[in-house]
C-alpha positions, 0 to 999 in steps of 0.5 A: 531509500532516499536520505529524507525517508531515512531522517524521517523515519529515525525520527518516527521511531523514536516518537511514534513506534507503535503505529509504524507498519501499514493500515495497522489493524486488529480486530475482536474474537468473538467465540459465539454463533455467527450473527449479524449485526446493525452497521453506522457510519460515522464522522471524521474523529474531530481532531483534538487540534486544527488538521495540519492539512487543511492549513497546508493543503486547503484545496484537498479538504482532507478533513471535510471531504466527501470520501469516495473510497470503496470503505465508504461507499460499502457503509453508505450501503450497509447503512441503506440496509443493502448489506449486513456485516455478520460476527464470527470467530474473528468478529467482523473480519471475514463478512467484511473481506467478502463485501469488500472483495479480498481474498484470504489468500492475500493473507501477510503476517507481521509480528513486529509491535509496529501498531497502534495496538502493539500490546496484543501483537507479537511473534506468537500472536502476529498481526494479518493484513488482507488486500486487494488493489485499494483496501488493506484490512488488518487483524490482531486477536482481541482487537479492533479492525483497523482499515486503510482504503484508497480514496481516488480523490484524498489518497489514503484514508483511514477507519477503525471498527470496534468489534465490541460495539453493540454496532458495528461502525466505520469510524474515520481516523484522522488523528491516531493513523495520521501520527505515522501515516504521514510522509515527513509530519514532523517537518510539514509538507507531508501526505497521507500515505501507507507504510510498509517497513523492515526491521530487526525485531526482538521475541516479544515483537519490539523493535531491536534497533531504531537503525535497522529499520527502513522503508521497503521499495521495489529497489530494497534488496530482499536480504533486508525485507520482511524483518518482523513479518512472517514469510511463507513460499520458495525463493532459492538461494535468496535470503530475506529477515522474515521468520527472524527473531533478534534475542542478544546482540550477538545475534547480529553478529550470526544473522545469516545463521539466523535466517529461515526461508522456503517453508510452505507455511508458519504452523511450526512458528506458533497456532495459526487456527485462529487465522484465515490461512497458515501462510504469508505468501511471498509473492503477496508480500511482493505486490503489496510493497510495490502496490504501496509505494506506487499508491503513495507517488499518485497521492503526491502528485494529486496533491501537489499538482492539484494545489498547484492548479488551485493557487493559478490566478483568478482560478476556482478551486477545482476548475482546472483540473480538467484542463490540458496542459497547454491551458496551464501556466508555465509555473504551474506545469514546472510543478506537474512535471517535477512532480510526476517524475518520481511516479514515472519512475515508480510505476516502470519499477525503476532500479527494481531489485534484481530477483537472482533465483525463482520465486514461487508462492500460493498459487491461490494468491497468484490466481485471484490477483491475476483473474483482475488482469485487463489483458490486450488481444495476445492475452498479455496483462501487466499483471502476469508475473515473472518472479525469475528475475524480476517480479513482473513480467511486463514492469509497468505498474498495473495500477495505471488502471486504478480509480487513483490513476483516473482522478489525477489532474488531466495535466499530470495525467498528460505528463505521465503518458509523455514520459511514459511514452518516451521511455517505451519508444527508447527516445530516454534510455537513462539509468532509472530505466537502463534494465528495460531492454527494447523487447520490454519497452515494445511489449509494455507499449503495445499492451497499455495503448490497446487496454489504456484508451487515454493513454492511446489518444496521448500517443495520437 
């Protein structure tokens, strides 16, 4: 975690504590029949004060924008009456996973207070987080629906739907989630993006110690993930804080005896029939971190260099960003590649935690994020996972393909091909990406310029 995440977050704990884990959801039970019901779309939330991102980021209109996310394009259709949500045990929560094309076996479980909803979460009562590649959709029993989604033109955005509406409704957050979901809100220049966190957490679900909380990344070593969340599936001899309660100081002092680890599901931990499944699958916990984190880089480049571009000389808003690099001027594209090294680094998974035993989860989780692979003429994916010692075999991030990835500025778009490029070829053998051996940087390379035809005209 570099220094600035860390100063962020002491300070986010300490003003924002219940909205700190990502798309912090909670969703309504409804014991009736199954039903179905009327859904509206609705505004943005007018925020009670001017957006800080319209003044610092005017070019991204992240308040006034047309989204385009699969969350709003799903209400435009239920809207036009081509769908209808229905009501069951957990309110909206299943029709809507199944418009949205989330399987429940993505199913992850965190039971730490860190939500906006933190009074209805706790360790009996955990709160589950379903995905895919752009949605997080997460549900607390007796509350609303709370929904992050990738919006491939503003980042993440946000929507609450209040399952006891008469109509269901897809609200537009821009004031509660923006709070924490904000990368350095304190100090400006920050972006949306989501969080996934790690912490020591006590048996009502609080936060035990501001200090011990992080952000988790690809490079945080599995003995300080998962605190507050449960964690179901095999890992060996590695330790994690999942499944780990902190009720007195001394405690910290015998966490190793504290911890618990390769257990095939939480029905031991509290009920989990009102729950999709009885796991929070270890490696859908694993994907949804570096999925995060791979998100939150392409939103930073989008828009840093799109306000780079926007702020040329006698250049229209927007007009650019079609534009090769050469047509760029040189200030500019200082910015696109200063900007676009971190998500280099990101999506080459650089200083990636070294897995030192195997790791084997839900065969169902690992099954349906493999049936989205896009796969080369040898039936390779850079979506195959490894989970021996690393998590993927081919460590180049699958969201290359991602709706996200396409909407970047073509410049940026160009600069990350070029580095990507040089790093593949063994022409940068640097430390971030020492651990990629010459089978590696072949095997990636020929995958992403069969099944990534930008990236093969770059390389032309």
């Amino acid at each position: 975690m570099r220094m600035k995440d860390a100063r962020f977050l002491g300070r986010l704990a300490l003003r924002c504590l219940p909205a700190l884990v990502l798309a912090s959801g909670l969703a309504a039970c409804d014991g009736g029949e199954r039903q179905p019901a009327a859904t509206t779309v609705a505004a943005p939330t007018a925020p009670a004060e001017p957006l800080r991102y319209d003044a610092e980021y005017p070019t991204m209109r992240y308040g006034t924008a047309a989204r385009t996310d699969p969350v709003a394009k799903l209400a435009e259709r239920l809207a036009r009456g081509e769908l209808k949500l229905e009501r069951g045990p957990r309110g909206y929560l299943d029709s809507l996973l199944a418009a949205l094309h989330i399987d429940p076996a993505s199913q992850t479980l965190v039971f730490s207070q860190t939500s906006l909803q933190s009074k209805r979460i706790r360790p009996e009562k955990p709160r589950a987080i379903y995905f895919n590649d752009e949605v997080y959709v997460a549900w607390v029993q007796e509350g609303p629906l709370e929904i992050g989604s990738m919006d491939p033109n503003l980042g993440p955005v946000f929507y609450m739907v209040e399952q006891d509406a008469p109509k269901a409704r897809f609200d537009h957050e821009l004031n509660r989630c923006l709070s924490c979901h904000d990368s350095y809100s304190l100090s400006g220049g920050g972006v949306p993006r989501f969080i996934v966190g790690s912490g020591y957490i006590g048996p009502s679900g609080n936060l035990v110690s501001h200090e011990g909380w992080i952000l988790v990344t690809d490079q945080t070593p599995l003995k300080s993930r998962w605190g507050g969340w449960y964690v179901t599936g095999h890992h060996g001899k590695q330790v994690h804080l999942g499944n780990v309660l902190i009720r007195s100081l001394d405690d910290f002092q015998r966490l190793e005896q504290l911890r618990v680890g390769n257990i095939d599901n939480v029905d031991a931990l509290f009920d989990t029939k009102p729950y999709l499944t009885n796991e929070s699958d270890i490696v859908a916990l694993l994907v949804l971190e570096h999925q995060v984190n791979a998100q939150n880089a392409i939103a930073r480049v989008n828009w840093d260099v799109r306000t780079a571009i926007d702020k040329e000389p006698a250049r229209a808003a927007g007009s650019g960003y079609s534009l090769p690099a050469a047509e760029l001027s040189p200030a500019t594209m200082q910015v696109v590649r200063e900007s676009v090294e971190p998500l280099v680094q990101t999506m080459l998974f650089a200083g990636e935690t070294k897995l030192t035993d195997e790791i084997s989860g839900d065969p169902k989780f690992a099954a349906q994020f493999a049936s989205r692979a896009v796969r080369d003429a040898q039936g390779r994916s850079l979506r195959d996972l490894d989970l021996h010692t690393r998590v993927f075999r081919y460590p180049l991030s699958y969201l290359v393909y991602s709706p996200a990835f396409d909407a970047l500025p073509r410049a940026a778009r160009e600069a990350v091909y070029a580095r990507f490029a040089a790093v593949l070829r063994g022409e940068d053998r640097s430390e971030p990406f020492a651990r990629l051996v010459d089978a590696d940087r072949a095997a990636i390379l020929e995958i992403l310029t069969a099944t990534k035809p930008e990236f093969a005209a770059a390389l032309r």
